[in-house]
DSSP file (Angstrom, degrees, kcal/mol; ACC not computed):
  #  RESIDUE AA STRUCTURE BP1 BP2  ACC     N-H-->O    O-->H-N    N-H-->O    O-->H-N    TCO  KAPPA ALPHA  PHI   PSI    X-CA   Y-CA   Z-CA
    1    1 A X     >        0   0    0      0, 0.0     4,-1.3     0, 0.0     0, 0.0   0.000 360.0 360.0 360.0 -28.5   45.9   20.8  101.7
    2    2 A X  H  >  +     0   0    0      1,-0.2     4,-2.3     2,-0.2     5,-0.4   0.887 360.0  56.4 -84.9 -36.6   49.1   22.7  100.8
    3    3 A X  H  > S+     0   0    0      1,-0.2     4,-2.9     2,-0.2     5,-0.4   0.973 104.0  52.1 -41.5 -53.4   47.9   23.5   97.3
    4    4 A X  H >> S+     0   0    0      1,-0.2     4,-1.2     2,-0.2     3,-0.7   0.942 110.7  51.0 -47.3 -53.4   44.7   25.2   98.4
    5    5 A X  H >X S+     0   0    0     -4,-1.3     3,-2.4     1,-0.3     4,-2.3   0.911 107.2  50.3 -35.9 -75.7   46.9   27.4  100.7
    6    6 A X  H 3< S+     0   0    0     -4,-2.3     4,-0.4     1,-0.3    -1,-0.3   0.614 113.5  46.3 -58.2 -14.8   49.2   28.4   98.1
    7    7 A X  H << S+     0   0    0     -4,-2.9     4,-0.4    -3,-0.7    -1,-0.3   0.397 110.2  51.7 -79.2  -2.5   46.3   29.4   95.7
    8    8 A X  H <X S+     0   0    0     -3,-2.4     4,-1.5    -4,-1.2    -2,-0.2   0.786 107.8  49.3 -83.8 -60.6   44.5   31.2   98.1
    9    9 A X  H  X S+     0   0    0     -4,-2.3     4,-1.6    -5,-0.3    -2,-0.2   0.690 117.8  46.7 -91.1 -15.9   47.8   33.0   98.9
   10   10 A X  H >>>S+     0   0    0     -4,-0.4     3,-3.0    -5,-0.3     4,-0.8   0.929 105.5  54.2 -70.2 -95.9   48.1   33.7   94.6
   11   11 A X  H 3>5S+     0   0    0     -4,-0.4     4,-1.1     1,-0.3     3,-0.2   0.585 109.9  48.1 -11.2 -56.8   45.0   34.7   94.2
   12   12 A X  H 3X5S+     0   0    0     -4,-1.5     4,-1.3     1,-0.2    -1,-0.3   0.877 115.6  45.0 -36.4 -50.5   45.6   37.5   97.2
   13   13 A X  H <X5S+     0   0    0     -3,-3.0     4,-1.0    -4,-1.6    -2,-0.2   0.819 108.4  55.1 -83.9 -11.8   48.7   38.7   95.7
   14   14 A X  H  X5S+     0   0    0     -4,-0.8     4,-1.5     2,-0.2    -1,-0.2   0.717 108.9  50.8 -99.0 -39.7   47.4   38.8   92.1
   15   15 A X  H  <<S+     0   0    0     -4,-1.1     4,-0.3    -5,-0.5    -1,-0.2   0.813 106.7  51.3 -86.0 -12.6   44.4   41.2   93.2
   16   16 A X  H  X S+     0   0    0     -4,-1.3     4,-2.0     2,-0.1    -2,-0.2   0.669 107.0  52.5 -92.6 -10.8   46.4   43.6   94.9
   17   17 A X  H  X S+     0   0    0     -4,-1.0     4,-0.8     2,-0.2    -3,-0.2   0.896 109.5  54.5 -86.7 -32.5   48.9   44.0   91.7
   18   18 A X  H  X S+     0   0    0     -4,-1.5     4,-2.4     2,-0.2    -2,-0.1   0.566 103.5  51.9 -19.6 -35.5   45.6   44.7   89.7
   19   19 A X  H  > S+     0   0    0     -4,-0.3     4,-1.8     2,-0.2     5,-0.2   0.912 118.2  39.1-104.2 -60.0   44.5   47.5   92.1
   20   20 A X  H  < S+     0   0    0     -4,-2.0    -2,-0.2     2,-0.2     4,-0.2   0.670 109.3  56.7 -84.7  -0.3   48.1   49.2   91.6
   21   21 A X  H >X S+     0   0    0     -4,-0.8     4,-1.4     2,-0.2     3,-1.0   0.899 106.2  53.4  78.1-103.7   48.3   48.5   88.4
   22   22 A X  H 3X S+     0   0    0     -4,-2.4     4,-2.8     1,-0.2     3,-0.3   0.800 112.5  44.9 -15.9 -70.3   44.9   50.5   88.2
   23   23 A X  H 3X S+     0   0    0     -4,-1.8     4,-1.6     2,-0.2    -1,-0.2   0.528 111.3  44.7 -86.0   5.9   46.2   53.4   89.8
   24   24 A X  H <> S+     0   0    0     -3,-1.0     4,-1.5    -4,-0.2    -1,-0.2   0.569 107.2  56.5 -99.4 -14.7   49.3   53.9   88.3
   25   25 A X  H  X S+     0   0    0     -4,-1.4     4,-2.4    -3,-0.3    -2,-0.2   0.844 114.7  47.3 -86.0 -37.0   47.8   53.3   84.8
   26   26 A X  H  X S+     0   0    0     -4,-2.8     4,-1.7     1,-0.2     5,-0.2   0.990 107.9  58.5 -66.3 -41.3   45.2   56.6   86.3
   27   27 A X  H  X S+     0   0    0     -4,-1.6     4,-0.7     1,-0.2     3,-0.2   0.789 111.0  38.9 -24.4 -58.8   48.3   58.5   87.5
   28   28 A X  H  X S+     0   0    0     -4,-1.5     4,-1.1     1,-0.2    -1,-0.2   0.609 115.0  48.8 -88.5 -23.4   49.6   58.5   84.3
   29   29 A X  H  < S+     0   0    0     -4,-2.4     4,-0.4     2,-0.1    -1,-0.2   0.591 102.0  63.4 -59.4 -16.6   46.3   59.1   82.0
   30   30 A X  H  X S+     0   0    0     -4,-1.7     4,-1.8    -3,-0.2     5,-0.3   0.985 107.7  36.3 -88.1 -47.4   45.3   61.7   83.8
   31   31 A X  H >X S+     0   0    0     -4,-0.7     3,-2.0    -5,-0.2     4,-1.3   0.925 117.1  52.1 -37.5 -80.5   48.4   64.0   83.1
   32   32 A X  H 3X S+     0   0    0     -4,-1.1     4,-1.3     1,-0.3    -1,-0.2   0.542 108.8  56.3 -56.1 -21.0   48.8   62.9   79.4
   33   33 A X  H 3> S+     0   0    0     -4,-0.4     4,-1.2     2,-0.1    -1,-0.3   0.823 108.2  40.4 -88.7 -18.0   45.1   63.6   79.0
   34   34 A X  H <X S+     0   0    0     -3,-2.0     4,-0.8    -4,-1.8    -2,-0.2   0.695 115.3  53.5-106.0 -10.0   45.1   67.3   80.1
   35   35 A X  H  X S+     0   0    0     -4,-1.3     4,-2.0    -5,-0.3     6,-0.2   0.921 104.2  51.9 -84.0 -22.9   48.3   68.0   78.3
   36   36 A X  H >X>S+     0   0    0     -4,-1.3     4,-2.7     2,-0.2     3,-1.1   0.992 114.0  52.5 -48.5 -73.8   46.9   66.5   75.0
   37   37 A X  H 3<5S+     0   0    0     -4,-1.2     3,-0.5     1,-0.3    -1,-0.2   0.894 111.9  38.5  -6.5 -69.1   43.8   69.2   75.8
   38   38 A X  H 3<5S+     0   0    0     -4,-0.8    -1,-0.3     1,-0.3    -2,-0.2   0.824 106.4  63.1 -94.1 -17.2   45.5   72.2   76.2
   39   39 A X  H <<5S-     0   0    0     -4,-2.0    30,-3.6    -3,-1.1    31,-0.5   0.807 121.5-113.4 -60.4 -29.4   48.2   71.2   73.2
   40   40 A X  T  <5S+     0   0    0     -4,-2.7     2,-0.3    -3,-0.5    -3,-0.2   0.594  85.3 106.2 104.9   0.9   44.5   71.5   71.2
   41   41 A X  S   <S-     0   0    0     -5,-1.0    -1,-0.5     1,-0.2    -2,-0.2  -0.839  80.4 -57.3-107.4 156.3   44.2   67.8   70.3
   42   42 A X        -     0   0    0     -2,-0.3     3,-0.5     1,-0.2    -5,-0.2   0.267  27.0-143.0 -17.8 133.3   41.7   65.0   72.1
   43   43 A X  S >  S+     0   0    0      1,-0.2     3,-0.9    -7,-0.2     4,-0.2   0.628 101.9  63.0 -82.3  -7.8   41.8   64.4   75.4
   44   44 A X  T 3  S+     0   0    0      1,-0.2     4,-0.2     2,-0.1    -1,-0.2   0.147  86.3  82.4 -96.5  36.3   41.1   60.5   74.6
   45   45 A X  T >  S+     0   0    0     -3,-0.5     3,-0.5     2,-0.1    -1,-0.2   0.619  80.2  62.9 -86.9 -40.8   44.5   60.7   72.8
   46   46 A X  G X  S+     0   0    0     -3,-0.9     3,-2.0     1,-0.2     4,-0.4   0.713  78.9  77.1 -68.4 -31.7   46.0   60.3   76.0
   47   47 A X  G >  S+     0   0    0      1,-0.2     3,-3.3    -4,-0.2     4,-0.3   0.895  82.2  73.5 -41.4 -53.1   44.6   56.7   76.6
   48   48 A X  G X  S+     0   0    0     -3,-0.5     3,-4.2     1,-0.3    -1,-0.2   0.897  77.6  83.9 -41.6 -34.8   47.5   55.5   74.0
   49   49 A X  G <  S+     0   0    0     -3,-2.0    -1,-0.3     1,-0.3     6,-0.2   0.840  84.5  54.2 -24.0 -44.1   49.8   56.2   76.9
   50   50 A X  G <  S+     0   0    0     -3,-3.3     2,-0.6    -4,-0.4    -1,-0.3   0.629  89.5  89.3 -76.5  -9.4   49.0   53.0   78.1
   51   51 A X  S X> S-     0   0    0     -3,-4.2     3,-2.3    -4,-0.3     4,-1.5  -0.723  83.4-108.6 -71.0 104.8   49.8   51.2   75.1
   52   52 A X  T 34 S-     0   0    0     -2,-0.6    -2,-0.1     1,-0.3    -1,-0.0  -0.189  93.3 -11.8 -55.0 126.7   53.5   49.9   74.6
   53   53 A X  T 34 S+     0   0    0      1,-0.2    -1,-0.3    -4,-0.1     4,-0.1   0.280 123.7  75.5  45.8  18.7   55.7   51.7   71.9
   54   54 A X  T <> S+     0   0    0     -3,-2.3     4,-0.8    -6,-0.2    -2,-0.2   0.235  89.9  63.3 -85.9 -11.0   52.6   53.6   70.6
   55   55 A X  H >X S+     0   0    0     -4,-1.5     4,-2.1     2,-0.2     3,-1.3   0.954 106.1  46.7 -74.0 -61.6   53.3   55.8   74.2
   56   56 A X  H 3> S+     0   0    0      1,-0.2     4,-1.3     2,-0.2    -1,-0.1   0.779 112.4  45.5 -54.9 -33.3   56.7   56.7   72.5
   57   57 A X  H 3> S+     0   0    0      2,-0.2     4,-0.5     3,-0.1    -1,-0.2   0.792 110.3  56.9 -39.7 -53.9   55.2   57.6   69.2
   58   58 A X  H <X S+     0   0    0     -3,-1.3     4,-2.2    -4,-0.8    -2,-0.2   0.792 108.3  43.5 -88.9 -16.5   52.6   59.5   71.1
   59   59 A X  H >X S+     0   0    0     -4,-2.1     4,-1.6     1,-0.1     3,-0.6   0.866 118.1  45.2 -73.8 -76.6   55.3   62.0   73.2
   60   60 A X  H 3< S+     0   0    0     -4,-1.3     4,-0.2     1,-0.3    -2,-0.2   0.442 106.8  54.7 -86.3  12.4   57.3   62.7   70.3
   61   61 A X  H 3X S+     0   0    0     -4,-0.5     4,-2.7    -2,-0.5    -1,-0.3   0.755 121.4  38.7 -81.1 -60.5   54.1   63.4   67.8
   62   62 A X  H << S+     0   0    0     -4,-2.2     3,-0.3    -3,-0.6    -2,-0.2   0.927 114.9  50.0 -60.8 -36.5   53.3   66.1   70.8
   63   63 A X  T  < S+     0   0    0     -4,-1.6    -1,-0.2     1,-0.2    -3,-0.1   0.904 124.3  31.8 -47.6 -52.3   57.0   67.2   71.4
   64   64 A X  T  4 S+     0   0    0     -5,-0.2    -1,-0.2    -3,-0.2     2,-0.2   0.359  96.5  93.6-110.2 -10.5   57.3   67.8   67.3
   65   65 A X  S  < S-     0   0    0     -4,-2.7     2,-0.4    -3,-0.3    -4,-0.0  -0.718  79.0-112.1 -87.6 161.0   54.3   68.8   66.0
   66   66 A X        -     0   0    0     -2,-0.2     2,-0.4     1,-0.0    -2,-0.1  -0.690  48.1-128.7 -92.3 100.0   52.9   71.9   65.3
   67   67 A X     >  -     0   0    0     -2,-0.4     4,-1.0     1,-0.2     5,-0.4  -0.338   8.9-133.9 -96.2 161.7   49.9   72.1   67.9
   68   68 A X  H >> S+     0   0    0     -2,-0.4     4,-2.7     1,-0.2     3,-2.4   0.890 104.1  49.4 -42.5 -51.3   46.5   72.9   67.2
   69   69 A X  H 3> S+     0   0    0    -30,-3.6     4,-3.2     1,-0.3    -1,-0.2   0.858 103.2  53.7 -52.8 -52.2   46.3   75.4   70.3
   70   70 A X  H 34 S+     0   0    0    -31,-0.5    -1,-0.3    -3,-0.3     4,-0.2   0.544 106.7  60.2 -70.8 -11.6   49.5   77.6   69.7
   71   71 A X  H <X S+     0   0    0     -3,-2.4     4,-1.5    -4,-1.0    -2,-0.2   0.768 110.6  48.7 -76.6 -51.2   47.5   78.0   65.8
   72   72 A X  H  < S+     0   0    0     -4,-2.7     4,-0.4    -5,-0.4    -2,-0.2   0.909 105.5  46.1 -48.8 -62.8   44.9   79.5   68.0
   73   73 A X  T  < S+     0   0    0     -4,-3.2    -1,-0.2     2,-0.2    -2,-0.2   0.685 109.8  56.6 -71.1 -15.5   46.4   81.6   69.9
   74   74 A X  T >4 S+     0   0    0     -4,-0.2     3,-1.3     1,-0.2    -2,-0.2   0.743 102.1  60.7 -72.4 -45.2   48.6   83.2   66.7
   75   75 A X  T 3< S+     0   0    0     -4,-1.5    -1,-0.2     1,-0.2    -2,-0.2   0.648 100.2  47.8 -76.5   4.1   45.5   83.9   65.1
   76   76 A X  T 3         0   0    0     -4,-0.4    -1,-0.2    -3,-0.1    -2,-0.1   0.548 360.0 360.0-105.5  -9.6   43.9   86.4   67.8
   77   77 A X    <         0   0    0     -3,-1.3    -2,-0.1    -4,-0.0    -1,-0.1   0.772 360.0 360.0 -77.7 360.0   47.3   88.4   68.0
């Protein structure tokens, strides 16, 4: 009888860490996707975020590269 309880009560807490989870993994794509965009590279580019120590790779590619957009924008002055 106690088991059930306490898998019952798992099971609860396991779907609600899912759910934020979920929305903190959108929080943080959604940003990282519209600055990829407007730097002039993919917006599914941002998706790596969510990947561990390809996320760090993927700030300091945007930080330190030469982006597509600002190329753009030279060539109409």
């Amino acid at each position: 009888m106690m088991s059930e309880s306490m898998f019952g009560s798992t099971i609860w807490v396991g779907h609600w860490m899912w759910m934020w989870m979920l929305v903190i993994a959108i929080l943080v794509v959604i940003p990282v996707y519209r600055i990829c965009k407007r730097a002039g590279y993919s917006g599914w580019l941002g998706l790596l975020i969510l990947v561990p120590m390809v996320n760090l790779m993927l700030l300091y590619f945007i930080a330190f590269s030469d982006w597509p957009a600002s190329k753009k924008g030279a060539q109409y002055e």
